[in-house]
C-alpha positions as CSV (number, residue, x, y, z in Angstrom):
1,X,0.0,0.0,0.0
2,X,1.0,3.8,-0.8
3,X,-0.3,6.9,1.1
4,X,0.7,10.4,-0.6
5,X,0.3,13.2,2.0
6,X,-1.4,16.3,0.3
7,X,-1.1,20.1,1.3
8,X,-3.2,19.6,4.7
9,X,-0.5,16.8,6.9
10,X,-0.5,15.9,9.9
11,X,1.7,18.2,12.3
12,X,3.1,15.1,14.2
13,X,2.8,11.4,13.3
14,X,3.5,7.8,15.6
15,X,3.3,4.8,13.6
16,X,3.9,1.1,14.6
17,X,4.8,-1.5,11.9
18,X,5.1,-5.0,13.5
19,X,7.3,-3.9,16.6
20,X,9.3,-1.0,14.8
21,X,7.9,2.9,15.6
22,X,8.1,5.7,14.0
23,X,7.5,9.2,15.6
24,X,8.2,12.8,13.6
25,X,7.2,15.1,11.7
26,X,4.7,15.0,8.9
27,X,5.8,16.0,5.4
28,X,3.5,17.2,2.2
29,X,3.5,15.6,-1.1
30,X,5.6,12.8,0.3
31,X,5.4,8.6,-0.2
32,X,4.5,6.2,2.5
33,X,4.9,2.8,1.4
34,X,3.8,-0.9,3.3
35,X,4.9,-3.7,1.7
36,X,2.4,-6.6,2.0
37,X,2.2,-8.6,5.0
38,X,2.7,-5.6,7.6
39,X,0.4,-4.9,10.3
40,X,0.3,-1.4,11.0
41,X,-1.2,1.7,12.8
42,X,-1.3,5.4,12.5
43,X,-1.9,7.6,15.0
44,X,-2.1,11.8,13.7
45,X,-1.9,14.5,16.2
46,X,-2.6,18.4,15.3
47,X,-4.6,18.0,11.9
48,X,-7.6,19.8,12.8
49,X,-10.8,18.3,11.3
50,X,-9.0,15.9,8.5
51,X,-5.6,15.4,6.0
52,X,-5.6,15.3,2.5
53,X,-4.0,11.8,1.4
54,X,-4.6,9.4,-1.0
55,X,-4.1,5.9,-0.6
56,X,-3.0,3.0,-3.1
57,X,-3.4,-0.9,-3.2
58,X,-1.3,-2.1,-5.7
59,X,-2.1,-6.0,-6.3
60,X,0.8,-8.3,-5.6
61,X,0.3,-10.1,-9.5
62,X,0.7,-6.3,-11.4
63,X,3.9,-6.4,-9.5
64,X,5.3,-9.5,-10.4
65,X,4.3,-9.0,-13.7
66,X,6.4,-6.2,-14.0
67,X,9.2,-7.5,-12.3
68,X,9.3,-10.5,-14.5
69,X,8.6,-9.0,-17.9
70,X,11.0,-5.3,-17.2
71,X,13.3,-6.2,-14.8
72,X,13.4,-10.3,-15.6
73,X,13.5,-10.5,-11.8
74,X,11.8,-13.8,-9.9
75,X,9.1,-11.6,-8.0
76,X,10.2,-13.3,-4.7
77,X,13.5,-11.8,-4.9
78,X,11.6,-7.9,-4.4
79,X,11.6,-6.9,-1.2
80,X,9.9,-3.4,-0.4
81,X,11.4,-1.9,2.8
82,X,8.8,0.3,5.3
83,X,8.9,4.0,4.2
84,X,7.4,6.9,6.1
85,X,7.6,10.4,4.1
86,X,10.1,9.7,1.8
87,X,10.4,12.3,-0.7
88,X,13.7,10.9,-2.5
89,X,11.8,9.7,-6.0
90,X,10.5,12.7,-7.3
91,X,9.0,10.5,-10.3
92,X,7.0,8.4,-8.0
93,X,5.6,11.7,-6.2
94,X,4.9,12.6,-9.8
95,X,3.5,9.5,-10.9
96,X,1.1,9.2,-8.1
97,X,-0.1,12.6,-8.3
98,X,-0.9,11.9,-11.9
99,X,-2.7,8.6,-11.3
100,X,-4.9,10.4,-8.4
101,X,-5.7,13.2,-11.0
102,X,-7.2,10.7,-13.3
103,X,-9.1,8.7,-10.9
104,X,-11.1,11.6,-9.8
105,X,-11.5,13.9,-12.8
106,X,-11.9,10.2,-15.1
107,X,-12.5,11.3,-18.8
108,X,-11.6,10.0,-22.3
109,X,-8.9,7.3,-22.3
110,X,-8.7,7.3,-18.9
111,X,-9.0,3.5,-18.1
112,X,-6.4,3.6,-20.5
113,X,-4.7,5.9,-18.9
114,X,-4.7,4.7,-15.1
115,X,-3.4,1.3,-16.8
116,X,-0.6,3.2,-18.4
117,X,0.5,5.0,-15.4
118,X,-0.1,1.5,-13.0
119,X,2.7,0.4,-15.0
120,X,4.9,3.3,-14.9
121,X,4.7,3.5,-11.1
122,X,5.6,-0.6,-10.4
123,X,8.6,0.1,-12.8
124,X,10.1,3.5,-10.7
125,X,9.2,1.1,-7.3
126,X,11.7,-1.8,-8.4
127,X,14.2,0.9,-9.3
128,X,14.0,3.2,-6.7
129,X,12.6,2.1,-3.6
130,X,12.6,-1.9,-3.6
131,X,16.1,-3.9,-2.3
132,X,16.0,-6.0,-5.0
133,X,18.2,-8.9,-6.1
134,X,19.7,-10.1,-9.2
135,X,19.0,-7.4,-11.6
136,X,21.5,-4.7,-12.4
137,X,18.0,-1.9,-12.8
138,X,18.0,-2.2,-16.6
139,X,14.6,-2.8,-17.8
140,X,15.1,-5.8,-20.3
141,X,14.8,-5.0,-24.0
142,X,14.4,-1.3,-23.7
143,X,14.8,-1.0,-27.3
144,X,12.8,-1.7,-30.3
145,X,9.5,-0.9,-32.4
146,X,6.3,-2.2,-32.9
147,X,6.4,-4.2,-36.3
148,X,4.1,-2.6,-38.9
149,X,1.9,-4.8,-39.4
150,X,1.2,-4.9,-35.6
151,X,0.5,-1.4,-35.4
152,X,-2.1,-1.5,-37.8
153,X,-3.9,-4.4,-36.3
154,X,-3.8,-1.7,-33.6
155,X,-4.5,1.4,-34.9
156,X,-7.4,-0.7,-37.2
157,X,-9.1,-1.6,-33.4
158,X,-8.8,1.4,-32.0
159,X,-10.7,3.1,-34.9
160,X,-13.3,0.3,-34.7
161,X,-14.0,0.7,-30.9
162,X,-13.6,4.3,-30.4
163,X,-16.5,5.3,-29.5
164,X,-15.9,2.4,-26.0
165,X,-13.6,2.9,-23.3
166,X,-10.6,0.8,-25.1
167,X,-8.2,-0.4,-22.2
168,X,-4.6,-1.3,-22.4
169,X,-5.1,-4.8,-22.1
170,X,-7.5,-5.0,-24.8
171,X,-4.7,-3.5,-27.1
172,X,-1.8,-5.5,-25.5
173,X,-3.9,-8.5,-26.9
174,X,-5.0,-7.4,-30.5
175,X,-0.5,-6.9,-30.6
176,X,0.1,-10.2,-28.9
177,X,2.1,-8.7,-26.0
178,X,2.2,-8.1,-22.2
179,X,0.7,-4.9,-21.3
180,X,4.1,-3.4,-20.2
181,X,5.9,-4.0,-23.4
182,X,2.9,-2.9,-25.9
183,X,2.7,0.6,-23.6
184,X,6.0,0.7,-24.1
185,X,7.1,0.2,-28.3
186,X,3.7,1.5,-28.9
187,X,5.2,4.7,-27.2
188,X,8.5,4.0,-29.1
189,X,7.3,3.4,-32.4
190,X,4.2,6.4,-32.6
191,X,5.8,9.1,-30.5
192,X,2.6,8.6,-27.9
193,X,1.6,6.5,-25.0
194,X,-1.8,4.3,-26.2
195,X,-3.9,6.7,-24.1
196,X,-2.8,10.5,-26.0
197,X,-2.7,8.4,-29.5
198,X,-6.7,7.2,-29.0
199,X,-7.9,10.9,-28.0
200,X,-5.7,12.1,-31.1
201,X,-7.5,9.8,-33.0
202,X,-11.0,10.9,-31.2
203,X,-10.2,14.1,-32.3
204,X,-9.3,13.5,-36.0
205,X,-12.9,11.4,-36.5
206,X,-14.5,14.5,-34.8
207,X,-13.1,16.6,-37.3
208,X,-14.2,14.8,-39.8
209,X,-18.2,14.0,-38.7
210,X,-18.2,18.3,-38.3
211,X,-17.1,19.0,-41.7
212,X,-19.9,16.3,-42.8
213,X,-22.4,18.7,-40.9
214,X,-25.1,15.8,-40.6
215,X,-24.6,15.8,-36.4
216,X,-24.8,18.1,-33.8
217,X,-21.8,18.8,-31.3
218,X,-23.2,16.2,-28.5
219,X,-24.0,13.6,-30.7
220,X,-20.5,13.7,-31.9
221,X,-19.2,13.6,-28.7
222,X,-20.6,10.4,-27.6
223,X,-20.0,9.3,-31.7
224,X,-16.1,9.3,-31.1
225,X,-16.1,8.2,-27.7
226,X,-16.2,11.5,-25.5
227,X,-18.5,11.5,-22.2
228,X,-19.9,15.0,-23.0
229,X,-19.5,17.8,-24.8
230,X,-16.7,19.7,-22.9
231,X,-14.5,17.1,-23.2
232,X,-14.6,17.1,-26.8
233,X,-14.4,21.1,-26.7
234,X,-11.6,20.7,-24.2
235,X,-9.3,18.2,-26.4
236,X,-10.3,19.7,-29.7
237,X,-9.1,23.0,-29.0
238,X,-5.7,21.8,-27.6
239,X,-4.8,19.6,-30.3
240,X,-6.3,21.9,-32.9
241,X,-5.9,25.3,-31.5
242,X,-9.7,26.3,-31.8
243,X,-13.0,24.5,-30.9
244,X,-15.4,22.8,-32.7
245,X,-17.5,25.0,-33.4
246,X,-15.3,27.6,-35.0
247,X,-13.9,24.6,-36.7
248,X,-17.3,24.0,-38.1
């Protein structure tokens, strides 16, 4: 389990993990990490009526798939030491705040997303904040592109589902490959991760059903897989520079 502290933190913080305590200050936008099998408590003192934190389960099989297929490291061999308000991986800090950010505001691509950065965070865990054994931190085949073929097969399903929330593994499937490696030659071969490529995509089909004038704005929203309206407005004028309707 993770727990990012937010702007409101707790003033002064005792914790007891098995029979080792922790007492000290609390620190904003920093990591607390529990590896499995810990029993703790928490006890806050001098945080008025409540603290902003978020808290994360990740599941034991999304990190050993990771492990195996980045790092090619026997999952056993991870071990994830106790960590109260570490602020040493800036990219974790970063990554988390991201993945919170999409799991409240949602929107196009975002199971898509959330996969994506899932991913993302196990990796920077192994490297930076796991005492692990037997791996030199490389992640394994960092190099390569998607073969052609395979990225039509993918780019051919995206445009046929586009208008349903596509997820990563659905792609990873259609390219015969683990989650973590698709994300990653995808990323490699098209410039984007899978999530920016479908809403560039979402964007392109919109701009063509307005210059066919036969819809209205909220039916082609829902048509290329938008929630509502604003999203499409919001999207189309950052990729295009103006919305849809001065488009139209």
């Amino acid at each position: 389990m993770l727990v990012l502290t937010g702007e409101i933190f707790p003033e002064r913080t005792d914790h007891r993990c098995d029979n080792v305590r922790y007492s000290g200050d609390g620190l904003p936008h920093a990591v607390n990490l529990l590896p499995p099998g810990i029993e703790s408590r928490w006890r806050w003192r001098n945080t008025g009526d409540l603290t902003d934190s978020t808290h994360y389960q990740l599941s034991p099989a999304l990190v050993a798939k990771v492990a195996e297929e980045a790092f090619d490291l026997d999952p056993a061999r991870i071990h994830f030491p106790v960590r109260y308000y570490n602020q040493s991986s800036p990219e974790v800090i970063d990554t988390l705040t991201a993945l919170r950010r999409e799991l409240i505001t949602g929107g196009p691509g975002g199971r898509l997303c959330a996969e994506s950065l899932a991913n993302v965070l196990v990796v920077q865990l192994i490297r930076q904040m796991s005492n692990r054994q037997g791996s030199n931190g490389g992640i394994r085949g960092a190099g390569g592109r998607l073969p052609r073929h395979t990225l039509r097969a993918v780019e051919e399903y995206i445009h046929a589902h586009l208008d349903q929330n596509i997820s990563l593994a659905d792609l990873a499937d259609v390219a015969h490959l683990s989650e973590f490696h698709f994300a990653r030659l995808f990323k490699q071969t098209t410039g984007l991760a899978p999530h920016q490529f479908v809403i560039h995509q979402r964007v392109e089909r919109a701009k063509r059903l307005i210059a066919a004038g036969q819809l209205s704005l909220v039916q082609i929203a829902f048509e290329v897989g938008f929630s509502d309206q604003s999203q499409l407005n919001r999207h189309f004028k950052r990729l295009v520079g103006i919305t849809p309707r001065q488009f139209a």
